[in-house]
C-alpha positions as CSV (number, residue, x, y, z in Angstrom):
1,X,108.8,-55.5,121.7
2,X,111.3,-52.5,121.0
3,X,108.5,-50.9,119.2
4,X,107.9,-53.6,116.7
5,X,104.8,-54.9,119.1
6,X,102.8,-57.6,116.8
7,X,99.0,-57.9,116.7
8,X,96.3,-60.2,118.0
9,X,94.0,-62.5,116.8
10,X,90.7,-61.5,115.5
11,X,88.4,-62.1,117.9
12,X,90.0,-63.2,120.9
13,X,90.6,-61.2,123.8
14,X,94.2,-59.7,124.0
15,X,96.0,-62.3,126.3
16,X,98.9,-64.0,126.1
17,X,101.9,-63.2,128.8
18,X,99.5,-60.7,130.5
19,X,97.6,-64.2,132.1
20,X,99.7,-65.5,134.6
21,X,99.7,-68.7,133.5
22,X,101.1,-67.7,130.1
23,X,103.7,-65.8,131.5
24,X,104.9,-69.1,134.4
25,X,104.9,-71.3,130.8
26,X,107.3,-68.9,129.3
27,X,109.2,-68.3,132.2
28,X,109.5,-72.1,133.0
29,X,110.7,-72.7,129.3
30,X,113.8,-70.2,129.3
31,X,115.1,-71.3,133.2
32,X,115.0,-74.8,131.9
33,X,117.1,-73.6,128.7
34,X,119.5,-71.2,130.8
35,X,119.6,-74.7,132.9
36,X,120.3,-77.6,130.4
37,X,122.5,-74.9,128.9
38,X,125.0,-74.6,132.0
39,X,124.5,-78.4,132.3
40,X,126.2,-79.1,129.1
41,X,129.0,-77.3,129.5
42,X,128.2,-73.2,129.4
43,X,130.3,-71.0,131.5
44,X,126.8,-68.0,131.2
45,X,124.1,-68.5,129.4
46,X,120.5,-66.2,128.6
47,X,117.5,-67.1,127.0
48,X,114.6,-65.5,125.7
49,X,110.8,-65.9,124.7
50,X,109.2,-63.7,122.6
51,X,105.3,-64.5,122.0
52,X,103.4,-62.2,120.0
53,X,99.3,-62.5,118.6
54,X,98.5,-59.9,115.5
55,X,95.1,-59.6,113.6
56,X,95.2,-56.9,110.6
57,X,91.8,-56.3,108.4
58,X,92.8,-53.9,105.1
59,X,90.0,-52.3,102.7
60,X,89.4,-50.8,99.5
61,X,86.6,-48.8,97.6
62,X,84.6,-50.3,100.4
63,X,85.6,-53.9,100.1
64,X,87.9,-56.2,102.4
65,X,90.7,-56.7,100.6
66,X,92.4,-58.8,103.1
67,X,92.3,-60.2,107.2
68,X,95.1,-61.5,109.0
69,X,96.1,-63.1,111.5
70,X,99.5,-64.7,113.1
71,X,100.5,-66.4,116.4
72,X,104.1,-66.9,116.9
73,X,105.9,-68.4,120.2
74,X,109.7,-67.9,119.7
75,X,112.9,-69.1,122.0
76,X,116.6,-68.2,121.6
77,X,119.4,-69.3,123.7
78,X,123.0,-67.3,124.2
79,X,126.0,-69.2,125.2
80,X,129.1,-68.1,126.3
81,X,131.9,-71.0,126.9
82,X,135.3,-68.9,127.7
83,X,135.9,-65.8,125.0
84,X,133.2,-68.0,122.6
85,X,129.8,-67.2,122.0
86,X,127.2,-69.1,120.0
87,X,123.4,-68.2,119.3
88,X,120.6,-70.9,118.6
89,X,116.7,-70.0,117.6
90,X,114.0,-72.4,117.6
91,X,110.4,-72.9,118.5
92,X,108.8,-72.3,122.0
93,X,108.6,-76.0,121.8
94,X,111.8,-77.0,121.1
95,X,113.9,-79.5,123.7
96,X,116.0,-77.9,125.6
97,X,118.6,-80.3,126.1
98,X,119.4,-80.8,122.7
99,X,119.2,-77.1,122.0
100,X,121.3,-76.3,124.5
101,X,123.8,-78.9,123.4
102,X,124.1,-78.1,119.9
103,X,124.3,-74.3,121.2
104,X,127.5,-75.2,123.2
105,X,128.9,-77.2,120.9
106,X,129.0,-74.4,118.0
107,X,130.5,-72.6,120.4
108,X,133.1,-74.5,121.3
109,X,134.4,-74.0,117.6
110,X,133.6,-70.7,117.4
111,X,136.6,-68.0,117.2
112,X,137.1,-66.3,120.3
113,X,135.7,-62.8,121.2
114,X,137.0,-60.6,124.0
115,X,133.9,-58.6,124.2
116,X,130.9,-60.9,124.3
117,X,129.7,-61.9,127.4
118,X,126.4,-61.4,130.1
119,X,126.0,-57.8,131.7
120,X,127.4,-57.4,134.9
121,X,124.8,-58.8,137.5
122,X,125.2,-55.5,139.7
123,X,123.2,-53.6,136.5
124,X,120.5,-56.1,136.2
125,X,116.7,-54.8,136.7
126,X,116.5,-55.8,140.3
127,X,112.4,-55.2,139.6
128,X,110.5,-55.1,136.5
129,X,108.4,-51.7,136.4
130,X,105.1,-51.0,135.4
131,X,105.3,-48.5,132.0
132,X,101.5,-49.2,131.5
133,X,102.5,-51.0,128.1
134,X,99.5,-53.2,128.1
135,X,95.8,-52.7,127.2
136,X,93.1,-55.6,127.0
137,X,91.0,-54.3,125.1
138,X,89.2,-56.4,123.0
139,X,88.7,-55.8,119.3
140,X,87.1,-57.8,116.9
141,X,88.1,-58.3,113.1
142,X,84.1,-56.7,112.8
143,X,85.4,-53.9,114.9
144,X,88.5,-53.3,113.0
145,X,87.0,-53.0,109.0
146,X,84.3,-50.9,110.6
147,X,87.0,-48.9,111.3
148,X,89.3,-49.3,108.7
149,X,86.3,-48.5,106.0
150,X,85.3,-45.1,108.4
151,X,88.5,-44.1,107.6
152,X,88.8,-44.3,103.6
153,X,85.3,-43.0,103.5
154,X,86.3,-39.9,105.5
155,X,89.2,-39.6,102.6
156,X,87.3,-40.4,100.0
157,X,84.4,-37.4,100.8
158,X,87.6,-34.8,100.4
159,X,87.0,-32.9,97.4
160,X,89.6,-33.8,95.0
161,X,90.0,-37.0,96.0
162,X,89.8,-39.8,93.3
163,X,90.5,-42.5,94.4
164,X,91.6,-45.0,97.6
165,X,95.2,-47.0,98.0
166,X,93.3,-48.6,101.3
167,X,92.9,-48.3,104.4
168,X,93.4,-50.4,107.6
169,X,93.2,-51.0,111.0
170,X,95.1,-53.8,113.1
171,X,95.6,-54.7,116.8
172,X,98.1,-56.9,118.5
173,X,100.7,-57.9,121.3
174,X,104.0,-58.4,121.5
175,X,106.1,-59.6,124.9
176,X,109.3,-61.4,126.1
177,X,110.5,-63.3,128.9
178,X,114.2,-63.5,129.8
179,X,116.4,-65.2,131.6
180,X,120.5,-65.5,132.7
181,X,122.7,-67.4,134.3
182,X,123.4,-64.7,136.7
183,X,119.7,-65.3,137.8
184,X,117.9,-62.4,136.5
185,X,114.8,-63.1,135.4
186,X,111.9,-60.7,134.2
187,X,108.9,-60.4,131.3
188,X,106.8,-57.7,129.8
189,X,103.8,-57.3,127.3
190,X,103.0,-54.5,125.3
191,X,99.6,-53.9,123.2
192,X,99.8,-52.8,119.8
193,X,96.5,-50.6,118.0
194,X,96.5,-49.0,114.7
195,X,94.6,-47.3,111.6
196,X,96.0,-45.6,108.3
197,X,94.3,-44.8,105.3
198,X,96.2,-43.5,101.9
199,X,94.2,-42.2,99.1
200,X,94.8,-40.4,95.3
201,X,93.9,-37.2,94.2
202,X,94.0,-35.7,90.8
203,X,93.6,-37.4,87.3
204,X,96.2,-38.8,85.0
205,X,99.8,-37.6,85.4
206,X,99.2,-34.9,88.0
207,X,98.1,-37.4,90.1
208,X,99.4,-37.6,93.9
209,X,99.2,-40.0,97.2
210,X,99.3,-39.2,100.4
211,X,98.3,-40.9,103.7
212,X,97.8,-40.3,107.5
213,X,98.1,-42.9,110.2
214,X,97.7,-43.6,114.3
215,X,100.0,-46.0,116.3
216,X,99.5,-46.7,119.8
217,X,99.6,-48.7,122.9
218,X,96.2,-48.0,124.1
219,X,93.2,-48.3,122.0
220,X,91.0,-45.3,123.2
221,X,94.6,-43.1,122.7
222,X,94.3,-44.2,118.9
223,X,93.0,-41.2,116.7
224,X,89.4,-41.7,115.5
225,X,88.9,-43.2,111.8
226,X,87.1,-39.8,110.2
227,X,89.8,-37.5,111.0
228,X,93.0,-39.9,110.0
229,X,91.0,-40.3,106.4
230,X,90.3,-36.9,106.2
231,X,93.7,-35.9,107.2
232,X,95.1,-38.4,104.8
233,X,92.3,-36.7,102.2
234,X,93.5,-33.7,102.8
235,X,97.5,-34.0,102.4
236,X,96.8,-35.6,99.0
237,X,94.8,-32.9,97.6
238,X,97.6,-30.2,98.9
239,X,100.2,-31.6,96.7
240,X,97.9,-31.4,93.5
241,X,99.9,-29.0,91.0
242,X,103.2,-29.7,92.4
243,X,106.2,-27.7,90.4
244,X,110.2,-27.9,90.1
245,X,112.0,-25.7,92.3
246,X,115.0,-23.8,91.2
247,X,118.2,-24.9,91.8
248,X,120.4,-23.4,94.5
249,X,121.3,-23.2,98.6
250,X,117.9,-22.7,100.4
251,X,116.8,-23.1,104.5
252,X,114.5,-26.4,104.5
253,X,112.1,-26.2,107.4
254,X,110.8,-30.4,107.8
255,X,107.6,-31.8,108.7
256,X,107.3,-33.9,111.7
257,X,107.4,-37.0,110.0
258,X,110.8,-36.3,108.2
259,X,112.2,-34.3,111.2
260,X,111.8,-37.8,113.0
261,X,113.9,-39.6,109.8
262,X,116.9,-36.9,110.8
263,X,116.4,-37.6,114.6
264,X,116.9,-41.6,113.5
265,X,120.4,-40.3,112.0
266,X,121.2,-38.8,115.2
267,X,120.5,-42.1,116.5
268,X,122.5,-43.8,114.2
269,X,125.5,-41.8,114.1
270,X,125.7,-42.4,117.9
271,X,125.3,-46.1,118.1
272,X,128.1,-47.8,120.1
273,X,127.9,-50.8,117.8
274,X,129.2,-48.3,114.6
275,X,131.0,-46.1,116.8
276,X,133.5,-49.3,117.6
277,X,133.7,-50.1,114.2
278,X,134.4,-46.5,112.9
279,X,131.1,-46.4,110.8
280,X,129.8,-43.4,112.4
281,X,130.7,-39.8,111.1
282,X,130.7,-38.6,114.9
283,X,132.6,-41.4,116.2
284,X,135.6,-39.2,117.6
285,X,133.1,-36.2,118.7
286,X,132.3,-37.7,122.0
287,X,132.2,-34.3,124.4
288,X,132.4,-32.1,121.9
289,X,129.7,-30.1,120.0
290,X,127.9,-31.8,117.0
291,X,124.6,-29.6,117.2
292,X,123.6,-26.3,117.6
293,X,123.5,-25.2,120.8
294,X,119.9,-25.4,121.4
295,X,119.4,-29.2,120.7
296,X,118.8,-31.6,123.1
297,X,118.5,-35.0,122.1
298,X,116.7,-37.3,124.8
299,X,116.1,-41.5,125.3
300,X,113.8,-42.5,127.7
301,X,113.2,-46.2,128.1
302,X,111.3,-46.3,131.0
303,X,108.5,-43.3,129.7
304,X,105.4,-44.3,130.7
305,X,102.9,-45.7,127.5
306,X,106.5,-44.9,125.3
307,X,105.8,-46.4,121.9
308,X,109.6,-48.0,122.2
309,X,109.4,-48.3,126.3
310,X,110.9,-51.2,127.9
311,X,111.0,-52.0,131.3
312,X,114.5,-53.6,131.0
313,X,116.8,-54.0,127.7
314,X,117.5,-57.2,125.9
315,X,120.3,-58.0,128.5
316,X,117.7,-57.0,131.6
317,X,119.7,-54.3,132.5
318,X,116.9,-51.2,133.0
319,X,117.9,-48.1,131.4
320,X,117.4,-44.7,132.9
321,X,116.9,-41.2,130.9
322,X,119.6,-39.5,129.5
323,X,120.6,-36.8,127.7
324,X,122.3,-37.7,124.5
325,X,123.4,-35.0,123.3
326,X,122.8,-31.8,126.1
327,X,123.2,-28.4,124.3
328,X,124.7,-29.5,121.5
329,X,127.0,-31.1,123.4
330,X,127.5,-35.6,122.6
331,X,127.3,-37.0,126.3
332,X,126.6,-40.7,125.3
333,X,126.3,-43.3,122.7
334,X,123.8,-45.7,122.9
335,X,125.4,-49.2,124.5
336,X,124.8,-52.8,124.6
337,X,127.1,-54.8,126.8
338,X,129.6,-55.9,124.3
339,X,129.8,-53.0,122.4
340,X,130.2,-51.1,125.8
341,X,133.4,-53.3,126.2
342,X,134.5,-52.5,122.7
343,X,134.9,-49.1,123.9
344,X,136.4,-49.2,127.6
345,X,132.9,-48.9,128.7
346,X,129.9,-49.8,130.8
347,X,126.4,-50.5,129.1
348,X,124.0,-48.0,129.4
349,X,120.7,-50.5,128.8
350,X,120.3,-49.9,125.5
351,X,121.0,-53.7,124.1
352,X,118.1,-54.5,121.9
353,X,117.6,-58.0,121.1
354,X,116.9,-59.6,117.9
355,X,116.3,-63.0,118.1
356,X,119.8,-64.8,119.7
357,X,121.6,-61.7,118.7
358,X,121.8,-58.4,121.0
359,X,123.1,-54.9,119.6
360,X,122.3,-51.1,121.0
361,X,119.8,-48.9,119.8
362,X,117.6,-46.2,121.2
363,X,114.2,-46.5,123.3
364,X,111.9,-43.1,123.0
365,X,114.3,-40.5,121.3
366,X,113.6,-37.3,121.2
367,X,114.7,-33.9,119.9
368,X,114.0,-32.0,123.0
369,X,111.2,-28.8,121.6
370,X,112.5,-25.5,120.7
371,X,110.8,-22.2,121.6
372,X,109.5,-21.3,118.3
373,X,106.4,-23.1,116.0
374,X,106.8,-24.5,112.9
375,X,104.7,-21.0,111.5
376,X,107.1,-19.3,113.2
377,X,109.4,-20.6,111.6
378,X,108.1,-20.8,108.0
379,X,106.9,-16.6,108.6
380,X,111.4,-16.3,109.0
381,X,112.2,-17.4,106.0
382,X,111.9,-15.2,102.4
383,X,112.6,-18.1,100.5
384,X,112.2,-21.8,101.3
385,X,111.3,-25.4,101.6
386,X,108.9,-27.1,103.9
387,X,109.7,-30.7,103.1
388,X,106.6,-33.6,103.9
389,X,108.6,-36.2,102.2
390,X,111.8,-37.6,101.7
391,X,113.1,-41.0,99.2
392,X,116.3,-42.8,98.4
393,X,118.7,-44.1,100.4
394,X,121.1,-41.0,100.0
395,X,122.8,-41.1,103.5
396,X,126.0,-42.0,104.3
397,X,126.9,-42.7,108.1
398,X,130.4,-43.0,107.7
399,X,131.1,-39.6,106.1
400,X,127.8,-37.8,107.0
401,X,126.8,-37.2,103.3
402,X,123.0,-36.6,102.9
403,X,121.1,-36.5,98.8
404,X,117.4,-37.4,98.8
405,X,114.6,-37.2,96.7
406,X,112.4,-34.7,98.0
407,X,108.9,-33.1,97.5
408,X,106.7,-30.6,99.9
409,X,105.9,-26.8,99.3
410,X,108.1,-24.1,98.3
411,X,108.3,-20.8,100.9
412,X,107.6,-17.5,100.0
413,X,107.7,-14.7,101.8
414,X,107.3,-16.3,104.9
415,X,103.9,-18.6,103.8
416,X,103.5,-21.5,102.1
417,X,103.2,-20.9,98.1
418,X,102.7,-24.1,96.2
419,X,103.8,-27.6,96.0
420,X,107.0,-28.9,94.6
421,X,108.2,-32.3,93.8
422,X,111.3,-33.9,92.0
423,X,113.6,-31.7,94.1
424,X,116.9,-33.2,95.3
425,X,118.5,-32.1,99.0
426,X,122.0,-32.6,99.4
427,X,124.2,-31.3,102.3
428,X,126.3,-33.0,105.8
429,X,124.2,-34.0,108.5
430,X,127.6,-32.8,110.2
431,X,126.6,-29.5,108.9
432,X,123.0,-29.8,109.5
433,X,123.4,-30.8,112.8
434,X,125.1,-27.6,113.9
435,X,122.5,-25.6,111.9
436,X,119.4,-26.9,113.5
437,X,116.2,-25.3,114.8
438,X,114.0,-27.3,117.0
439,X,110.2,-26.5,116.5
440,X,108.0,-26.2,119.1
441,X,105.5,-28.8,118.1
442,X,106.9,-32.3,119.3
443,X,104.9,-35.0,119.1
444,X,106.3,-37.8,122.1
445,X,103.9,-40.4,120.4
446,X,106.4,-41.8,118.2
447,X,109.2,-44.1,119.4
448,X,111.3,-41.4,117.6
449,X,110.2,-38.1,117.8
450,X,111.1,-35.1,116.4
C-alpha cells in the first residue's frame, strides 16, 4: 500500500486479496458503495478497500519481548455532488446505504470546491499490471524469532558490543480495491518482509547505538539475520570515541540512508499539493534549473518488485516513469487530480490515498547514480564530513532553510579519521541542490533512494 504494506498473521499462510474469493468480496463491497452512493443523490462517486494482515515478533538479550499481530478490513467512500465533496470511513462491514447517505448529505452542506472531482475516465488504468508485488510465502511467528534472535546474536558477538536495543523480524500484506463511478475498477496486493536489529557499544557516557535493517517484498530478497546484526554490530562500534568538530563551512559527503532523507526533500519541495498552496521553496522554478547539472531525479510507479510500486494510483489512473528533474532541469511536480486542477494541469498518477482523502506524492524516487563512488568521493576532499545520521526537524519547505543535528566521521586527507557527534549542519537545500554530487552506489531497494 504506497509503501506502508502491513504484516500477516503468525501462522497463517499470506492470503488475503491474492485468493480470488477475497478479492470478488472486496470488489463486490465498493461497486455496491459507488452504487447506493449514486443512488442517493451523488453526481461521481469512488470507493476503496484496503485489507491488510501483519504479524511482528521483537527480542531482547535472547528473550521475546513481544508478538503481534493485526487484521484490519477498511472502506472509504468519496462523493462529489456539484463543486462539493464529502469523505466517509468505516468498516469493511459497514451498510452501504446508510454510508452512502450520510456521505451525500455532508456533502450537500459542504462549501464548494472547483477543483475536487474524479480523474478523467480517458486516464484510467484500462488494465491492472503485474509489478510482482506479492510473495506467499509462508512464515511462521517460530520462523520469525528464530530470525529475529540470529540477528541480535550476530551483533552481540561484535567486539565492543555491550549490549542489545532488540531485534525483530515481521511479515505482512497490504492491498486495495477500488472503484468509480466512471466504472474503473481494479485491486492489488503487496507482501511485506522484514528484520532489524540495533545494539550498544561502549560503557557509560561514551556509549553509542546503532542499527541495520532489510525491507522487502519478497522474502528470499530479505538480507540474511547474521549479517544485518553484524552490520548493525559493526556501525555501533565505529562511532565509539566520537569528538566535536570545529566550527566552520566544510563539503559533507552523506551516507545512503541520509542521502535518501535529502532525496525526500526533493520530493517534497515538488509536490503539486504545496506547490498550489505556495509552501514549496521551488514553487516558481518549474523549467528552470534547481540542481546541478548532473542530477537526475526519477519516479517509477510501475518498477517491477518497487518497494513504493503501484499498479495504478489512488484515483486508478496508472502512472508511467518520468523524469523529475532531468539535468538539473524541474520537468514535473508530482500530481493528484485536484491538485493537477489547482494548477491548469492534468494528473500525472501520483494521487496517493489515505483513507477517504487523496493527495500526490512520489512512487520509487530516485537520484539517478553519478559516475563516481562514495571513496571517490571521500579520497577529494582535504577536509570533511561523512554524515550517517541526521536529527531535528530543522527544514523548512517554504524558504528552503536546512539546521540539523548531526553526527558521522570527520575527513581527513581524503580517509575517514574519527567519529564526530553533536555537530550542527545548516545551509539552503536551494543551495545544496545546485551543489550536489551523485555517488555511484544507489541502492533502488528503498521506496526513496538515494
Amino acid at each position: 500500500m504506497g509503501g506502508r504494506g502491513r504484516k500477516l498473521a503468525a501462522t497463517s499462510r499470506i492470503t488475503g486479496m491474492a485468493d480470488t474469493s477475497d478479492a470478488k468480496k472486496l470488489t463486490d463491497r465498493v461497486a455496491a458503495l459507488v452504487e447506493a452512493a449514486k443512488k442517493a443523490g451523488a453526481d461521481a462517486a469512488d470507493a476503496v478497500a484496503v485489507r491488510g494482515r501483519s504479524t511482528g515478533v521483537s527480542v531482547r538479550l535472547g528473550k521475546v519481548e513481544a508478538t503481534e499481530s493485526s487484521e484490519a478490513e477498511d472502506v472509504s467512500l468519496r462523493v462529489f455532488v456539484g463543486q462539493r465533496v464529502a469523505s466517509v470511513s468505516a468498516t469493511a462491514a459497514s451498510d452501504p446505504r446508510s454510508l452512502a447517505e450520510r456521505a451525500v448529505a455532508m456533502a450537500k452542506v459542504s462549501p464548494e470546491d472547483p477543483y475536487q472531482g474524479l480523474a478523467d475516465p480517458a486516464l484510467l488504468a484500462k488494465r491492472t499490471r503485474d509489478l510482482d508485488l506479492f510473495d506467499a510465502t509462508e512464515v511462521s511467528a517460530d520462523q520469525l524469532k528464530e530470525a529475529a534472535l540470529a540477528a541480535e546474536a550476530a551483533a552481540l558477538a561484535v567486539k565492543g558490543v555491550t549490549n542489545s536495543a532488540g531485534a525483530s523480524a515481521g511479515a505482512g500484506l497490504g492491498g486495495m480495491v477500488l472503484a468509480t463511478s466512471h466504472g474503473f475498477l481494479g485491486h492489488y496486493v503487496g507482501s511485506r518482509f522484514s528484520r532489524s536489529a540495533s545494539v550498544i557499544a561502549g560503557e557509560g557516557t561514551g556509549m553509542e547505538r546503532d542499527y541495520e535493517f532489510s525491507s522487502r517484498q519478497h522474502f528470499a530478497d530479505l538480507d540474511a539475520p547474521d549479517d544485518i546484526g553484524r552490520k548493525a554490530g559493526e556501525r555501533a562500534v565505529r562511532r565509539l570515541g566520537a569528538r566535536k568538530a570545529a566550527t566552520g563551512p566544510v563539503d559533507v559527503v552523506f551516507d545512503p540512508r541520509v542521502a535518501r532523507g535529502i532525496a525526500g526533500h526533493i520530493a517534497g519541495a515538488i509536490n503539486g499539493a504545496s506547490v498550489a498552496r505556495k509552501t514549496s521553496f521551488l514553487r516558481d522554478m518549474m523549467g528552470k534549473q534547481v540542481a546541478a547539472s548532473a542530477i537526475t531525479v526519477t519516479d517509477e510507479p510501475l518498477r517491477p518488485r518497487g518497494q513504493a510500486s503501484r499498479p495504478f494510483d489512488g484515483e486508478g489512473v496508472e502512472g508511467e516513469r518520468l523524469l523529475m528533474v532531468e539535468k538539473g532541469v524541474l520537468n514535473h511536480w508530482f500530481l493528484s487530480t485536484s491538485a493537477a486542477r489547482e494548477l491548469g494541469l492534468i494528473t500525472n498518477g501520483r494521487g496517493s490515498r489515505s483513507g477517504s482523502s487523496v493527495s500526490p506524492s512520489s512512487t520509487n524516487l530516485a537520484i539517478e547514480p553519478g559516475e563516481r563512488s562514495p571513496g571517490d568521493l571521500i579520497k577529494s576532499l582535504k577536509t570533511g564530513f561523512y554524515v550517517t545520521e541526521v536529527f531535528g526537524q530543522g527544514v523548512d519547505m517554504v524558504t528552503g532553510e536546512y539546521s540539523r543535528g548531526a553526527s558521522g566521521f570527520w575527513i581527513e586527507n581524503g580517509a575517514l579519521a574519527y567519529p564526530v557527534a553533536e555537530v550542527t549542519i545548516a545551509s539552503n537545500l536551494k543551495t545544496m541542490f545546485l551543489n550536489m554530487v551523485a555517488a555511484d552506489d544507489l541502492d533502488r531497494n528503498f521506496g526513496t533512494a538515494a
